[in-house]
C-alpha positions as a Python dict, from the first residue, in 0.01 Angstrom:
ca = {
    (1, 'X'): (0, 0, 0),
    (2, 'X'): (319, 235, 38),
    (3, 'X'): (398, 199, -309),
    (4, 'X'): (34, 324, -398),
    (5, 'X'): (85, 649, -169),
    (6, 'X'): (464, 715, -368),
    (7, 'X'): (277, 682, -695),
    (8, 'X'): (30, 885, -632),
    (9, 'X'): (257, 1126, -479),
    (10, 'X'): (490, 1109, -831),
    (11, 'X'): (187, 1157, -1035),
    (12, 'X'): (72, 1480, -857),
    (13, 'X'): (423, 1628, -891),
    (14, 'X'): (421, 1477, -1256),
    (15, 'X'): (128, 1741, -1327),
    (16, 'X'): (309, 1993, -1197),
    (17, 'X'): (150, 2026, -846),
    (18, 'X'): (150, 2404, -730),
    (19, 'X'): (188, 2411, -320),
    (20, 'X'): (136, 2841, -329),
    (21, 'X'): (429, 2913, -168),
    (22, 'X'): (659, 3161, -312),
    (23, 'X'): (953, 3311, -230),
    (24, 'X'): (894, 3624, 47),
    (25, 'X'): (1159, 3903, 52),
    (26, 'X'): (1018, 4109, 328),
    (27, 'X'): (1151, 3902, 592),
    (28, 'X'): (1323, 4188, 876),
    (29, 'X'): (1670, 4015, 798),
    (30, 'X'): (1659, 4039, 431),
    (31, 'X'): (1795, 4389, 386),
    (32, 'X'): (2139, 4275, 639),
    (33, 'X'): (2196, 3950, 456),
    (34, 'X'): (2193, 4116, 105),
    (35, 'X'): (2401, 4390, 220),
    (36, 'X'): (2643, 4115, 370),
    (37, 'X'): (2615, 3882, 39),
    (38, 'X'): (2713, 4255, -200),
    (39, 'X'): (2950, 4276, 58),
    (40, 'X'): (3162, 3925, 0),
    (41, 'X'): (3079, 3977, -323),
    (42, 'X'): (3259, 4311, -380),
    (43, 'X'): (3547, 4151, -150),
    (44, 'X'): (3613, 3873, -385),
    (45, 'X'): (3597, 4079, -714),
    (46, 'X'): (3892, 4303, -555),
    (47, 'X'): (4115, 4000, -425),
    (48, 'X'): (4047, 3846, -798),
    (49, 'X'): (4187, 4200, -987),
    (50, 'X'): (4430, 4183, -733),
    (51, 'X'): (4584, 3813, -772),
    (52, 'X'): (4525, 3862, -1174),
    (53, 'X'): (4733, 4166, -1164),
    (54, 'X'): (5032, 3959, -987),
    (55, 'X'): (4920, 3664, -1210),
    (56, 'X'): (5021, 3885, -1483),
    (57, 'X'): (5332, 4026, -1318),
    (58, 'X'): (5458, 3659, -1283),
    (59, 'X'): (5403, 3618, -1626),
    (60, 'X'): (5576, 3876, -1756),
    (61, 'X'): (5866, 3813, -1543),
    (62, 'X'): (5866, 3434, -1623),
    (63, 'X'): (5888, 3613, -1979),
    (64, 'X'): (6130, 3851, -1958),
    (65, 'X'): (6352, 3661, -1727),
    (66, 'X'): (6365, 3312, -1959),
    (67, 'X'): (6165, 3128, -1656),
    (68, 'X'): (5953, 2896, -1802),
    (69, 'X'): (5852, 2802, -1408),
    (70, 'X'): (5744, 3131, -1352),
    (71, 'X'): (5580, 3196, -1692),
    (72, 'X'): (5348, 2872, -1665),
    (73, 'X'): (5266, 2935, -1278),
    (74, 'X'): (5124, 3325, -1418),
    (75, 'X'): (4977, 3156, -1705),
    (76, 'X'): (4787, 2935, -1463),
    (77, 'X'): (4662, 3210, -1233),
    (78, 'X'): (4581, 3453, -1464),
    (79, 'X'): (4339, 3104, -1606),
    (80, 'X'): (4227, 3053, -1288),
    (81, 'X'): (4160, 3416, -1145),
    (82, 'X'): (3969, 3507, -1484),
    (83, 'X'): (3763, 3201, -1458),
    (84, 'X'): (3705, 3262, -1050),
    (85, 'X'): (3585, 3609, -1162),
    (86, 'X'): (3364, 3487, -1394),
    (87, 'X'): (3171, 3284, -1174),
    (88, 'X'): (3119, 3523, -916),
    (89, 'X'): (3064, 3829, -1146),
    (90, 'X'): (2746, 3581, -1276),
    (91, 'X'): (2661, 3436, -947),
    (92, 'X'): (2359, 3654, -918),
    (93, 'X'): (2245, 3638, -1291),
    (94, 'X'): (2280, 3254, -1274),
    (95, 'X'): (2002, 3227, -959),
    (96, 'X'): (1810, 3495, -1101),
    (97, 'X'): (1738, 3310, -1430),
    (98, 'X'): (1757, 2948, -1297),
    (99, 'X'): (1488, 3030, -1004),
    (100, 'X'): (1318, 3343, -1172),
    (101, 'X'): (1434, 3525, -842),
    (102, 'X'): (1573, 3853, -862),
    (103, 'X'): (1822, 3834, -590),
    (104, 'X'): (1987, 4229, -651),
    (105, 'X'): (1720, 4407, -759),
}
């Protein structure tokens, strides 16, 4: 009879079941914990420009100075600090178009 009940229950979310409950943004908190997401946000964009910038000063000396090391480590961190940006600079776009929640608006 279990089985029955776990059917059912697959069917009804099958059909696209509707519970009415949306997302609420007037919570007393929400203001603090946006201003505190915008806030690691904007803290992790600067540390990224900054470790590109040495990424690129490691390059550049890895080129100038015949040191392959050197020249593949900046290679590697300017990869990984432009693709570090990337994802945070779409975080919010990302959640807003996957959950149709505008998270910075």
């Amino acid at each position: 009879m279990n089985e029955l009940n776990e059917l059912t229950d697959l069917a009804v979310v099958a059909q696209g079941y509707n519970p009415g409950i949306s997302p609420n943004f007037n919570a007393p908190w929400m203001p603090s914990l946006q201003n505190i997401g915008g806030m690691v946000m904007a803290t992790a964009i600067v540390v990224l420009g900054i470790v590109l910038v040495l990424g690129a000063v490691l390059w550049a000396a890895g080129k100038l100075g015949a040191g392959p090391n050197a020249q593949g480590a900046g290679l590697k961190v300017l990869l990984y600090g432009t693709l570090g940006a990337v994802i945070i600079g779409s975080a919010g776009g990302i959640i807003a178009w996957a959950t149709g929640v505008p998270l910075f608006a």
